[in-house]
C-alpha positions in Angstrom: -5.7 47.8 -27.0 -4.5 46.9 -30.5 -5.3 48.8 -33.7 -7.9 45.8 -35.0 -9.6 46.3 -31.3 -9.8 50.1 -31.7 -11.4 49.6 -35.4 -13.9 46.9 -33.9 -15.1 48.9 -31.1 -15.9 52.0 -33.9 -17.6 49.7 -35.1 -15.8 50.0 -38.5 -16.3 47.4 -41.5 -13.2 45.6 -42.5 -12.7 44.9 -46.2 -10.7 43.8 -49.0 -10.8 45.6 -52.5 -13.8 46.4 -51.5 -15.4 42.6 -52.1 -16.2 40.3 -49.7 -16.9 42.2 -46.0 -17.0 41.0 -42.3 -19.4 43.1 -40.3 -19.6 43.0 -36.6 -21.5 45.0 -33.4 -19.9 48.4 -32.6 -20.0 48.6 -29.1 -17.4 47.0 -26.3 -19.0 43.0 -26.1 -19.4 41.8 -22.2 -19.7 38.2 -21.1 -23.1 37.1 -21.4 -24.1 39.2 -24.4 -25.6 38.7 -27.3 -23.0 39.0 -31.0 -24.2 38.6 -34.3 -21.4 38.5 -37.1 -22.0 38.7 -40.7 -20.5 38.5 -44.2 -21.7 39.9 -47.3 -20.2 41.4 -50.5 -19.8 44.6 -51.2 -21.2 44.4 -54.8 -23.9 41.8 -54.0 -23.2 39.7 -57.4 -21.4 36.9 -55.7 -22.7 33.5 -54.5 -23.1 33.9 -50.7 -23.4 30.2 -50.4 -20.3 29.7 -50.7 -18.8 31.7 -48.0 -18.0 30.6 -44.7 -16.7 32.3 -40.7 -13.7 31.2 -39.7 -11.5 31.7 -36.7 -8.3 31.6 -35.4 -6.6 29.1 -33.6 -4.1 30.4 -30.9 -3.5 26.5 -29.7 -3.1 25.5 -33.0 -2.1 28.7 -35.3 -4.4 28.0 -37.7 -7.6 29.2 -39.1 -10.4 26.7 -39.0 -14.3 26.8 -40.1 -16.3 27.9 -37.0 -19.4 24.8 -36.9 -22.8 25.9 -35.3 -22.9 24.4 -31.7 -18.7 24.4 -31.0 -17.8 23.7 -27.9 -16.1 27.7 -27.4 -18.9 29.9 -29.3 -21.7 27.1 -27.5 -25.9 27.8 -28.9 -24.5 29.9 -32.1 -26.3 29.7 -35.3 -24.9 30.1 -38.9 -27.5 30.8 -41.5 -27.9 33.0 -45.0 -29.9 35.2 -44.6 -31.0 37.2 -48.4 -27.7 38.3 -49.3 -25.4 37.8 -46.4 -24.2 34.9 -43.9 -25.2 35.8 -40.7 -23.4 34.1 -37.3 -25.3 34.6 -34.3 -24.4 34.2 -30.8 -27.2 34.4 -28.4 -24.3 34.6 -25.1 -21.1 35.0 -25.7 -18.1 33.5 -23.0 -14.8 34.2 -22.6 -13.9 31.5 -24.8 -16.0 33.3 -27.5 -13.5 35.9 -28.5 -10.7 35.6 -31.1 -9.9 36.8 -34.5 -12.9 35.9 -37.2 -12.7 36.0 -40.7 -15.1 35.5 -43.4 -13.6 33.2 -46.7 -15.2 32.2 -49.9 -14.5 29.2 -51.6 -15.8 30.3 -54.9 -13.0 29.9 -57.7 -13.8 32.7 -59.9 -12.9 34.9 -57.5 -9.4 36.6 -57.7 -6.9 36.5 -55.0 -7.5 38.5 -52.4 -11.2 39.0 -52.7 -12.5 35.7 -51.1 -10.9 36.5 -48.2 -12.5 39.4 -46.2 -10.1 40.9 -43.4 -10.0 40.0 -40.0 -12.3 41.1 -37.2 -11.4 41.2 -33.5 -13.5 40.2 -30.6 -12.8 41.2 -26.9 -14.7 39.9 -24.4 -14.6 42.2 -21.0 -16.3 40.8 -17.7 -16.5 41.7 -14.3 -16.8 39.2 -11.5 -18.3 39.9 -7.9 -16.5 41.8 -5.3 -14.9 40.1 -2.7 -14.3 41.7 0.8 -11.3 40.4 3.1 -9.9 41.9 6.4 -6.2 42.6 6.4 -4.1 40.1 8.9 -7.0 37.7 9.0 -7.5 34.6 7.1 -9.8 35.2 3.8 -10.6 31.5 3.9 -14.3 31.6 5.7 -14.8 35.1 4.4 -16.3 38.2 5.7 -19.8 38.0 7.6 -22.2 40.4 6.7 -21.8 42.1 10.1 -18.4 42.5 11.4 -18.2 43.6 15.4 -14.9 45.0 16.7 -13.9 46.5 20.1 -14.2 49.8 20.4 -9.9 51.0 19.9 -9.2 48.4 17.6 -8.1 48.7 14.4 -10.1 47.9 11.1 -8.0 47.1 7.8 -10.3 46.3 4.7 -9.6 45.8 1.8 -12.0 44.1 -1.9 -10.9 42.8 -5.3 -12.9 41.4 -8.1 -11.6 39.1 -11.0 -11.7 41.2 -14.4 -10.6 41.1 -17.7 -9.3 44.6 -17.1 -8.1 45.8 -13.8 -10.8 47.6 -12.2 -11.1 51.2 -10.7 -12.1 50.3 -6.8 -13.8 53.1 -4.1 -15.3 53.0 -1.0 -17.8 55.0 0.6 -20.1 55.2 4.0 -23.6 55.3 4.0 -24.6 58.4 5.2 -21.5 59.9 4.6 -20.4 62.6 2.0 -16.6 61.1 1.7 -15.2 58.7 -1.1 -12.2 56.7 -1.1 -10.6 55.8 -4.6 -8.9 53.0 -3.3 -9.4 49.1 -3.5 -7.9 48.9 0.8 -9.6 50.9 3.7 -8.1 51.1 6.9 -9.9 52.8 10.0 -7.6 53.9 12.8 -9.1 53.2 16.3 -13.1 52.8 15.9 -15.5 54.4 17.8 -19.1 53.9 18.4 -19.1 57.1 15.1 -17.3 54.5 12.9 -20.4 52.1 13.4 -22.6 51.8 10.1 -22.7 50.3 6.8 -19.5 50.7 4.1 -19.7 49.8 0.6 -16.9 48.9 -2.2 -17.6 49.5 -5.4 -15.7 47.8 -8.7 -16.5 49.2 -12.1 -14.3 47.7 -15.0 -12.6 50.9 -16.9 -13.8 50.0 -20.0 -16.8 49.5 -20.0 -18.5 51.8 -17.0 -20.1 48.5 -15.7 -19.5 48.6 -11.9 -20.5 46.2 -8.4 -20.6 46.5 -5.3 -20.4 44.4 -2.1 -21.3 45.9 1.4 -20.4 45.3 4.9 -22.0 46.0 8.3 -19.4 47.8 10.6 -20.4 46.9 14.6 -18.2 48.7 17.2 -18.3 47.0 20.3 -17.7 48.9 23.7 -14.0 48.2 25.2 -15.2 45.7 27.8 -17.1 43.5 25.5 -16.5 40.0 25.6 -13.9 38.8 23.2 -17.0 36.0 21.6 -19.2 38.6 20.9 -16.7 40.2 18.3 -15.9 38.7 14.8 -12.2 37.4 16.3 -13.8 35.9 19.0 -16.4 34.4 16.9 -13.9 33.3 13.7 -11.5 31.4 16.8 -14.5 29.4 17.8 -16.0 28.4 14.7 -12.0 27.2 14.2 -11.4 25.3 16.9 -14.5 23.8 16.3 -14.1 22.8 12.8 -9.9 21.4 14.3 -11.9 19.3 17.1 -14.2 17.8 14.8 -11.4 17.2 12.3 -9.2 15.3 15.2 -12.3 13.5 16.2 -12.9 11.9 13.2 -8.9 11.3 12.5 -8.9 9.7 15.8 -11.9 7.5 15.1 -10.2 6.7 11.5 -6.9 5.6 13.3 -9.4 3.8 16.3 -10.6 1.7 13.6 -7.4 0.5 11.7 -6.1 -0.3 14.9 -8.9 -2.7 16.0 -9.0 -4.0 12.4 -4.9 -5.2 12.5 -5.0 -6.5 15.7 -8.1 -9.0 14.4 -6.6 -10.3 11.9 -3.4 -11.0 14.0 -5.5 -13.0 16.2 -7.0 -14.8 13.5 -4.3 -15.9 11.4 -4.6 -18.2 9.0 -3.5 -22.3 8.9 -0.7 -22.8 7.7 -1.2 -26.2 6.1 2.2 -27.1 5.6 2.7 -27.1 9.2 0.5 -30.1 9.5 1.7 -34.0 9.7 2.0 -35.5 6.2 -0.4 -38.6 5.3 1.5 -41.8 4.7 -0.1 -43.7 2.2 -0.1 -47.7 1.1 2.9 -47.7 -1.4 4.7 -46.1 1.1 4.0 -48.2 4.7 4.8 -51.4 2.7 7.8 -50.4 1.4 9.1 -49.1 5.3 8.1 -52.4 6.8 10.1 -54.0 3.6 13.1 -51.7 4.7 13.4 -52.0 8.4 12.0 -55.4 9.0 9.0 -56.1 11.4 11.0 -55.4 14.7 11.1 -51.8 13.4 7.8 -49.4 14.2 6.1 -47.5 11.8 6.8 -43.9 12.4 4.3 -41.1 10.8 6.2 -37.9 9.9 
């Protein structure tokens, strides 16, 4: 974390020569929260009206006016309030942080006071957990109850998208133990093993944690192989491959039947067909060849 970030979250005021001020909250900002931004000067003589935010540009490297209703800081509001410009945010996005500044475009100020310093905005978030088994595909996901043969081995392991790499543990309901790790592997389950585990995900900065929980099902050795998860994951793909050959078979079916109709049906070709002979040109044959000689149509 920077030195602006560290200022920000103490929620310190930022200044210049003590004039114009940028004020902002002083606690860590999460997705989905409520901001409210504000500038002001210090000795409460200057025009406020002619202040405006701005914010900085990483695409562009450039500072630019922030408008009410942008497209990054979406539903905010920019209006005086008494003696101070006040920018509110009613929820903030990811989009939403950046560097903000507060500038005056009042003339008779001296150089640097109508600029305030800059203010830093991080915004943390925390996504859901997600749960996947080790060595199987994570593509159809975990089911809320997972069965496995009793001996078998049970690898899991969660993650959760996060703006700061979370601190993961797992734990069993019931159970006194805790595992501070984001993977959980049991060794050769027994009907003991059988009950409900949970992962938990809290972001490191900001003590806000989630959880996802599974249902663990041990099976007895000689249960079917359909009745456990495997069993049940190979059908539901071989159905989904069957009814994906199906319908490539029917797609292929149908080009086939349509290219062999319009084979059959081909079109006239009308320069294969026998040439009129008109007037002009019967007179001038029987002018050629005589009468003894027979008209021929080609």
């Amino acid at each position: 974390m920077d030195l602006l970030s560290v200022l920000f979250f103490l929620g310190m005021t930022f200044h210049v020569d003590g004039s114009l001020l940028i004020r902002g909250p002083s606690e860590v900002v999460m997705e989905g929260d409520s901001v409210t931004l504000e500038c002001l000067f210090s000795d409460n003589e200057s025009n406020i009206s002619h202040v405006r935010f701005e914010t900085f540009s990483q695409v562009l490297q450039m500072w630019h006016r922030v408008w009410p209703g942008s497209w990054c800081l979406y539903d905010l509001n920019v209006e005086q309030v008494d003696d101070k410009l006040v920018m509110h945010v009613p929820h903030v996005v990811l989009f939403s942080d950046g560097l903000f500044r507060c500038v005056s475009d009042d003339r008779t100020l001296s150089a640097p006071n109508g600029v305030s310093e800059t203010l830093s905005i991080k915004v943390h978030y925390l996504g859901d957990v997600h749960l996947s088994r080790e060595g199987f595909s994570s593509f159809l996901g975990l089911p809320q109850e997972l069965r496995v043969r009793q001996g078998d081995d049970v690898a899991l392991k969660c993650s959760a998208s996060s703006s700061e790499e979370p601190n993961y543990c797992w734990y069993k309901e019931g159970d006194d133990w805790i595992l501070p790790l984001p993977a959980m592997t049991l060794k050769k389950v027994s009907a003991t093993d059988s009950g409900v585990y949970t992962c938990t995900a809290e972001h490191p900065s900001t003590l806000i944690n989630k959880t996802h929980s599974i249902s663990l099902v041990v099976l007895p050795e000689d249960a079917s192989w359909f009745e456990t998860h495997t069993g049940r994951l190979v059908l539901m793909t071989s159905l989904v491959a069957t009814c994906g050959l199906s319908m490539l078979v029917a797609a292929l079916s149908v080009c086939i039947y349509r290219r062999r109709k319009r084979t059959r049906t081909k079109p006239i070709d009308d320069r294969s067909q026998t040439k009129p002979i008109y007037k002009d040109s019967s007179e001038a044959l029987q002018l050629n060849y005589g009468d003894k000689q027979p008209l021929v149509a080609v």
